[in-house]
MARSEKE-591360 format. One line per 10 residues: number of its first residue (from 1); for each residue y, x negated, z of C-alpha. Coordinates in steps of 0.5 Angstrom, whole numbers, padded with zeros to 4 digits. Layout:
! MARSEKE-591360
NUM> Y:X:Z ~ ... .
***
This chain:
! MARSEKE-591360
1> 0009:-0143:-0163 ~ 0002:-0139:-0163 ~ 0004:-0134:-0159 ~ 0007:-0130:-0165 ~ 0005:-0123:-0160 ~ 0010:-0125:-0155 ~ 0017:-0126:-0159 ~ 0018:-0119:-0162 ~ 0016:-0116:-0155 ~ 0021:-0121:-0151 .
11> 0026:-0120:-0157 ~ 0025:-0112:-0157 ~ 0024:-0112:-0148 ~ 0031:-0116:-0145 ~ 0028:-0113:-0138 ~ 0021:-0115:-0136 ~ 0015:-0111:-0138 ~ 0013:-0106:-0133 ~ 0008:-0106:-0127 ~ 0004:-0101:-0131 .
21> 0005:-0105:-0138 ~ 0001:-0111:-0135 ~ -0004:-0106:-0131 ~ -0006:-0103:-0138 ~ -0006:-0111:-0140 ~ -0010:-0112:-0135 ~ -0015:-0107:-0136 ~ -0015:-0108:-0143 ~ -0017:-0116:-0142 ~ -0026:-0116:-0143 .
31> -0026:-0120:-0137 ~ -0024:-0115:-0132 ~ -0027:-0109:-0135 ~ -0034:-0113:-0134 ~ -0033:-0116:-0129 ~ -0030:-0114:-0122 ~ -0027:-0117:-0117 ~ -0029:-0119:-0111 ~ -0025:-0113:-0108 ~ -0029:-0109:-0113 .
41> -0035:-0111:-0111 ~ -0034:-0111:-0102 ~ -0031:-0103:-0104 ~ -0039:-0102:-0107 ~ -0042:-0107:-0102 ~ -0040:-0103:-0096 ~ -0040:-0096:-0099 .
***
């Protein structure tokens, strides 16, 4: 498998991750960072 990153974290986590692990996921990821979405960008367009 070449997702060797999720194997120790299912292993150690039997419950899924928390809301917050994935948003600092999300966060994290290059294309949210760089590229709002489309709610971002309604926000700073009617603003």
């Amino acid at each position: 498998m070449s997702n060797n990153v999720s194997v120790p974290i299912s292993s150690h986590q039997p419950f899924p991750p928390e809301p917050g692990t994935l948003i600092a996921a999300v966060l994290a990821s290059p294309d949210a960072r760089y590229n709002p979405s489309p709610l971002e960008f309604r926000v700073h367009a009617e603003n």
